[in-house]
BATOR-865892 format. One record per residue (C-alpha): residue in three letters; x, y, z. Coordinates in steps of 0.1 Angstrom, whole numbers, plus 2048, in hexadecimal, padded with zeros to 3 digits. Layout:
% BATOR-865892
ALAXYZ
...
//
This chain:
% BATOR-865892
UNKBEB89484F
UNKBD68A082C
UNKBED8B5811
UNKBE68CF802
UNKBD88D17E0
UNKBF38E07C4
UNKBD78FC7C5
UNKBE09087E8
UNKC029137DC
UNKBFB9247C1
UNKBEA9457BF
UNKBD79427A2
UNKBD493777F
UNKBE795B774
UNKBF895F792
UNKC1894C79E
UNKC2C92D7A7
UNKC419237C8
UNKC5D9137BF
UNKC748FE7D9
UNKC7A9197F9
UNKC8591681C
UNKC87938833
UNKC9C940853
UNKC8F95C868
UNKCAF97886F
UNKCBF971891
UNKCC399B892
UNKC9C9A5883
UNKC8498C88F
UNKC699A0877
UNKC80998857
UNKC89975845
UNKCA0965832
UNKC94951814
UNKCA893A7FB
UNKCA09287E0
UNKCA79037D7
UNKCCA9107C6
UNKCD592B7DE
UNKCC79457D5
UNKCB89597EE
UNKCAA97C7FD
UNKCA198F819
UNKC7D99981E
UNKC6299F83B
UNKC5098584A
UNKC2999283F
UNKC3B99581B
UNKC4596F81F
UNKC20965831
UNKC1297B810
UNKC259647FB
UNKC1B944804
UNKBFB94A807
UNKBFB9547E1
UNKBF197A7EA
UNKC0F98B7E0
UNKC0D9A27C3
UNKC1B9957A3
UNKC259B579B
UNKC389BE7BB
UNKC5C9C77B9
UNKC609A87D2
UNKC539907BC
UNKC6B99979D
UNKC7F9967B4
UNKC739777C0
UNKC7296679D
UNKC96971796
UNKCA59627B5
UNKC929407A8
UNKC7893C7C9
UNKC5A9427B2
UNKC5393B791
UNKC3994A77B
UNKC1493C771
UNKC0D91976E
UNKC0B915748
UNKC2F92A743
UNKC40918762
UNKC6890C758
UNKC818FF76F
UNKC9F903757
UNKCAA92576C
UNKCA891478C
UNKCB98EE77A
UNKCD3905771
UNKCD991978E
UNKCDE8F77A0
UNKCF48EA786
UNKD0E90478D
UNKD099047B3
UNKD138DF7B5
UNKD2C8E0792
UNKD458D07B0
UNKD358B27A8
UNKD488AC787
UNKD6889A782
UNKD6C88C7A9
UNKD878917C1
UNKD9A8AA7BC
UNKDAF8B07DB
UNKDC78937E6
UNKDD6892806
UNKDF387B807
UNKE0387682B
UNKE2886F826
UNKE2D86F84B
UNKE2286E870
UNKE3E879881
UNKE3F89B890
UNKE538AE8A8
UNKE358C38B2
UNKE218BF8D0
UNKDFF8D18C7
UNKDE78CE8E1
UNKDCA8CA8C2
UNKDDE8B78AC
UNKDC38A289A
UNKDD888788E
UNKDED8698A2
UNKE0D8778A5
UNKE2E8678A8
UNKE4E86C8B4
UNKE6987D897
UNKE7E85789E
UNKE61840897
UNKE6784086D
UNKE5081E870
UNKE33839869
UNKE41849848
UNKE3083E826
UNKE47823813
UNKE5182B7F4
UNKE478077E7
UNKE2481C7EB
UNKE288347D2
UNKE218207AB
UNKDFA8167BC
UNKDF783A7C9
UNKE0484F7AD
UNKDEE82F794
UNKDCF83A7AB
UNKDD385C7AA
UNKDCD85E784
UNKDB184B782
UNKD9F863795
UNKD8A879773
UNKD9389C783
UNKDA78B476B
UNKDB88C2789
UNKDCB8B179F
UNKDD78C27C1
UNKDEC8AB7D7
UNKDF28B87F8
UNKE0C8A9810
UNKE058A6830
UNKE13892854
UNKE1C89A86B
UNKE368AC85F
UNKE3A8A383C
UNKE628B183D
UNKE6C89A853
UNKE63881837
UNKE6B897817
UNKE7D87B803
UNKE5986B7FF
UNKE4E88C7F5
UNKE678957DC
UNKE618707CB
UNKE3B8707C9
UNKE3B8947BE
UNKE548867A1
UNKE4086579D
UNKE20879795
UNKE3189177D
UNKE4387A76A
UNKE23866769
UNKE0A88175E
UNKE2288E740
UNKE0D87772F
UNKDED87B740
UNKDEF8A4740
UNKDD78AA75B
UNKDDE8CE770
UNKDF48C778F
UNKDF58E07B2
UNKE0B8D47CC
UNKE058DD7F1
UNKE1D8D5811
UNKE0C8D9833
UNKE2E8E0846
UNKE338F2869
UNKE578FD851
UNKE708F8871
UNKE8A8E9860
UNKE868ED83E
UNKEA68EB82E
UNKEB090180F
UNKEAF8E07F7
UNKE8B8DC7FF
UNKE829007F3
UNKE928FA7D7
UNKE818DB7D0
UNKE608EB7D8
UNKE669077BE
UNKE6D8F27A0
UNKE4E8E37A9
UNKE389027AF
UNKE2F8F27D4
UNKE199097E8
UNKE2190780C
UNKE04908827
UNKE1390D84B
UNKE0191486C
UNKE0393387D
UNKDEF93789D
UNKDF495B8A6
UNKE0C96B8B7
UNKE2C95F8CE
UNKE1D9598ED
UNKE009478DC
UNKE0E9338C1
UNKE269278DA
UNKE0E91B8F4
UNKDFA9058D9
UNKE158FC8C5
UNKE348F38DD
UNKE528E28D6
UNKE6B8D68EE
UNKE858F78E3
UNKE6890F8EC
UNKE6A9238C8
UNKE539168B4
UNKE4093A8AC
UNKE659438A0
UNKE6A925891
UNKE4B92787B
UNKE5094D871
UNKE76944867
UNKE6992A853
UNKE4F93F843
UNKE6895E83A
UNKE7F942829
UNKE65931814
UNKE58953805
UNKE7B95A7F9
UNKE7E93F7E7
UNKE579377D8
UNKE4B9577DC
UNKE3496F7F9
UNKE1495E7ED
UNKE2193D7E9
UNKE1F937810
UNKDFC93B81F
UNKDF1936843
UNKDDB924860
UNKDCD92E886
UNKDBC912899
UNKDAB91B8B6
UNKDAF9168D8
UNKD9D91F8F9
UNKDBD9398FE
UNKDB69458DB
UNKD949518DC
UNKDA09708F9
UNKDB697F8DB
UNKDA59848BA
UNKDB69A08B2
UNKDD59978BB
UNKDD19768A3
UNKDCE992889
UNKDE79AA88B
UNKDFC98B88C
UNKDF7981869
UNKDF69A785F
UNKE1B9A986D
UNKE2498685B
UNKE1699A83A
UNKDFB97C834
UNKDDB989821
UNKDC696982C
UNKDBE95584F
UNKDA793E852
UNKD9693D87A
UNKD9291A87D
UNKD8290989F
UNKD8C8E78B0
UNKD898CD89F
UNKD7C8A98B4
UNKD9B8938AC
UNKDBA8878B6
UNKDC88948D7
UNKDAF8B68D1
UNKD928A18DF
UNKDA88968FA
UNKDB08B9906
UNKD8F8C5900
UNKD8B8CE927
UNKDA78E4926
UNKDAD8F5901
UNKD848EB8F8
UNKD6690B8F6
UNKD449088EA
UNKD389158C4
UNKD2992F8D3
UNKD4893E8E2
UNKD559378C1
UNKD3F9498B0
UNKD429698C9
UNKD689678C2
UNKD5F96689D
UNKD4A98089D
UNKD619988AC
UNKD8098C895
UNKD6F990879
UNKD6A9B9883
UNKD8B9BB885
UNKD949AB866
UNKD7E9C5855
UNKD889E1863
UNKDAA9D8859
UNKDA29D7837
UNKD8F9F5836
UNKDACA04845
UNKDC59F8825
UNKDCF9DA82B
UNKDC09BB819
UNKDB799B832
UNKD9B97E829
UNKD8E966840
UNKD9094C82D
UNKD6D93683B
UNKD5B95483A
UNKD67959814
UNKD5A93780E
UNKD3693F818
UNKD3696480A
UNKD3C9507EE
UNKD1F93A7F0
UNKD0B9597F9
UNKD139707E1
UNKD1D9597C2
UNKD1193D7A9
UNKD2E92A7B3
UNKD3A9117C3
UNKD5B9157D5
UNKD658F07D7
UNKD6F8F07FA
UNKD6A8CB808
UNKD578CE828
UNKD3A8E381C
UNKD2E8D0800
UNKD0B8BF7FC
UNKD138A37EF
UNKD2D89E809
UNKD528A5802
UNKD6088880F
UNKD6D86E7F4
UNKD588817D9
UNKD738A37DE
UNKD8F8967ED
UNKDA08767F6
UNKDB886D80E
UNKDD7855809
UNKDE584C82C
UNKE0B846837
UNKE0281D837
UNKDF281E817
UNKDCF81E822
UNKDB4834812
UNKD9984F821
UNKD7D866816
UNKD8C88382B
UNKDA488D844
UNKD8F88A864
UNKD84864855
UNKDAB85C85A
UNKDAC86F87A
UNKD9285C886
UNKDA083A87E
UNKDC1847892
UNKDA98438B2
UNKD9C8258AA
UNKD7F829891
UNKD8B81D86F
UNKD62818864
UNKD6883784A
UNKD85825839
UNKD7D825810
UNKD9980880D
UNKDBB804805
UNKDD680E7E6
UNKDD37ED7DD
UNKDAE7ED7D5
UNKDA17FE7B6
UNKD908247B9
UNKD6C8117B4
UNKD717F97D2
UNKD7881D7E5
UNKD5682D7D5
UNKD4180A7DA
UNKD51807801
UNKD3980181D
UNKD4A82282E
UNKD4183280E
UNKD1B82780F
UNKD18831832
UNKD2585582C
UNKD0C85980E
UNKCF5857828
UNKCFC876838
UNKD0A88481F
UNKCF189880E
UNKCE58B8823
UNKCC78BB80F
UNKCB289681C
UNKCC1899840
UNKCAE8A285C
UNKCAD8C5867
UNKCC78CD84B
UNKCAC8C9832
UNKC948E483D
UNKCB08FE846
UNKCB191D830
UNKCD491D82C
UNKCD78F3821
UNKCDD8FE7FC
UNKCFD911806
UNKD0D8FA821
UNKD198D6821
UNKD128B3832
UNKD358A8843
UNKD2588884F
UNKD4B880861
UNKD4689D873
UNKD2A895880
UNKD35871885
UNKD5287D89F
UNKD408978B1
UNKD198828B3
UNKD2385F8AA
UNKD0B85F88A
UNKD1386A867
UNKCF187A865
UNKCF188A889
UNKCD789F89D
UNKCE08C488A
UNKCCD8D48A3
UNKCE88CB8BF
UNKD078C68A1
UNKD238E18AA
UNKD2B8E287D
UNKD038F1879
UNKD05907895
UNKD26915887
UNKD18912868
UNKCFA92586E
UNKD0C93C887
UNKD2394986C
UNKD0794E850
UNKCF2962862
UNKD15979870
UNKD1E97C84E
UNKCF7985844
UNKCF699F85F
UNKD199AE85A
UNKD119B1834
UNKCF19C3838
UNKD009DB854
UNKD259DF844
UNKD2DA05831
UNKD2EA0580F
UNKD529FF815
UNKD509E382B
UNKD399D2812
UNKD549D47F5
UNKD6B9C480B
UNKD539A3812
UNKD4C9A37EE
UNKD6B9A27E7
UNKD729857F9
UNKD559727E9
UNKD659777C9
UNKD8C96F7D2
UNKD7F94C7E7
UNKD7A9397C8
UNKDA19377C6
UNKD9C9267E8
UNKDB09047EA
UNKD998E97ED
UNKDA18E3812
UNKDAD8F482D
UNKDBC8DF842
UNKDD78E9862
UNKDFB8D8864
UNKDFD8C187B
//
């Protein structure tokens, strides 16, 4: 194979420069493409004006090439070329980079009295208090946690259910405020709790403390019952109880919500979202199965493809803006987080869709037995037997996690950009890697993306949200702006109770 000469890409000594680019034909207009640039930039163009361009024929004058040049996919003539815009563009599109893991996941607790048909984790029964952290934990985790750079800090518990352990929770959460009065790094506390139970001294706890409560709500009665059961058969009235009590006491916005999806949950899109319109929620985040725990076990019964995903998506996401162009204000919270990418120079944080991956570089994960991981679905798969993505243990220091051999094998996959059919894909520079993703569903932290379920939601979603942009009313385009704008507030993850 011979390469071209720098000469064939440029259109002459006056003319222009090609910078980095990768293009995507539109799904929806065969005759039109989309084009980004090496930052994320990108536009929308037709496929002769593309051919034109490489071929170092299009007009330097056009109103395509300023634009062009603005959106960093060309550069000017040879002797005037500078990649500072570009540099700089990229800087800000990766600034997640700086200061390391910010999200910490610490699980207090195993034990559950849910039966979740999905549930991603190991369970265990509400007796078995062998799988609750020990408090003899809590010096090496709170002495880890702080030498981590980050100038936030947001410690989420999770389990489980993290109640049925709450003494650990009130002492760690004391631990690390007593211990950062000298450190004076920004603290957010987060409790993934299904709330059954949750007595009125742990609300009041929770308020002195400024905890925001994450819950799971999977739609209405008949639904949220069926995927969530419990033995008394109320666990949808359990949960909204729960809810209405923790508002009073931390406040409406204090207490945000989940949907996971099941098979039964894809016939009633609607119905999922005049649930959280009734609970008065003004977020939901759609999330698919996940291939853990007992949910890849029960994958022949509660399991659906990403395409029937998608079509589920597709029609949810209608309804969500019709309700907001009808007065009442609902995000989607994934589809926030890549209107964000789309339509911003920012980065939104959120774990799984970074390039370089997430996983130990956002967000660690400090498990009940005092053993460390680089994300939530690394733990969950060790609970089936496939510790290989364990960083280590609290006795170890923070650079025996980084330095791991579990840590050299997710770099390795890790960065969307180098991997195979990621790199080539015009929409690489505003997606992420998840190389344990990829792990649990193909076996291979790299994976084939042509056959991977996260790029064909991936992709799925970018070009619903290209297509619903560039067909929505003027007031239907405010509201997905909108969003863009308010999913930088995002927490870092978005993870269901379990």
């Amino acid at each position: 194979m011979k390469f071209q000469p720098a000469s064939a890409f440029v259109g002459g000594p006056a003319s222009y420069q090609l910078l980095p680019l990768r293009f995507r034909r539109l799904p929806w207009d065969s005759a039109r493409v989309f084009v980004s640039s090496a930052a994320g930039d990108w536009l929308i163009c037709r496929h002769e004006e593309l051919a034109s361009l490489l071929k170092g024929e299009l007009p330097i004058d056009s109103a395509l090439m300023q634009d062009l040049q603005a959106r960093h996919i060309v550069a000017g003539p040879l002797d005037s070329l500078t990649l500072a815009p570009l540099l700089s563009q990229l800087r800000t599109r990766k600034g997640y980079l700086d200061g390391g893991p910010a999200l910490h996941i610490v699980v207090v607790s195993l034990r559950c009295h849910h039966s979740c048909s999905y549930c991603q984790v190991s369970r265990q029964d509400t007796l078995q208090r062998q799988f609750d952290m020990r408090e003899a934990l809590n010096a090496k985790l709170v002495e880890r946690l702080f030498q981590w750079p980050s100038p936030t800090l947001t410690i989420e518990f999770q389990g489980g259910e993290p109640l049925l352990h709450f003494e650990q929770v009130k002492a760690l959460t004391e631990f690390i405020q007593a211990r950062n009065r000298t450190v004076g790094r920004a603290l957010r506390f987060v409790i993934a709790s299904t709330l059954h139970g949750v007595t009125d001294a742990q609300l009041e706890f929770f308020g002195q403390h400024r905890f925001e409560i994450s819950t799971s709500l999977d739609g209405p009665a008949w639904l949220h019952n069926a995927n969530r059961p419990i033995p008394s058969r109320d666990s949808y009235e359990r949960t909204v109880a729960g809810i209405g009590r923790a508002r009073q006491v931390l406040g409406h916005d204090s207490v945000s919500a989940l949907t996971t999806l099941t098979a039964k949950s894809l016939s009633a899109p609607e119905a999922i979202i005049e649930e959280y319109r009734l609970q008065g929620f003004h977020s939901i985040s759609l999330r698919p199965l996940s291939p853990y725990g007992f949910a890849r076990k029960t994958a022949h019964r509660i399991g659906y493809t990403m395409r029937d995903f998608l079509a589920f998506y597709r029609k949810a996401l209608d309804a969500i803006i019709q309700l907001n162009a009808d007065g009442y204000a609902l995000e989607e919270t994934h589809a926030s987080l890549l209107l964000t990418q789309l339509l911003t120079p920012f980065s939104h944080g959120y774990v799984d869709l970074r390039s370089p991956m997430g996983a130990g570089v956002g967000a660690v994960v400090y498990d009940y037995d005092g053993r460390v991981y680089p994300s939530d679905e690394a733990r969950m798969l060790a609970a089936q037997g496939e510790d290989r993505f364990c960083l280590g243990n609290l006795d170890q220091s923070v650079h025996e996690w980084l330095t791991s051999p579990a840590m050299q094998e997710l770099q390795a996959g890790g960065v969307a950009e180098a991997l195979p059919g990621c790199s080539d894909c015009a929409y690489v520079p505003l997606c992420g890697a998840d190389p344990v993703d990829h792990f649990a569903r193909q076996g291979d932290v790299i994976g084939h993306r042509p056959s991977s379920d996260f790029c064909t939601k991936q992709m799925g979603l970018f070009d619903l949200l290209l297509e619903r942009m560039e067909q929505a009313s003027s007031t239907e385009r405010r509201i997905l702006e909108g969003w863009a704008i308010g999913a930088r507030q995002i927490a870092p993850a978005l993870e269901p109770v379990h």
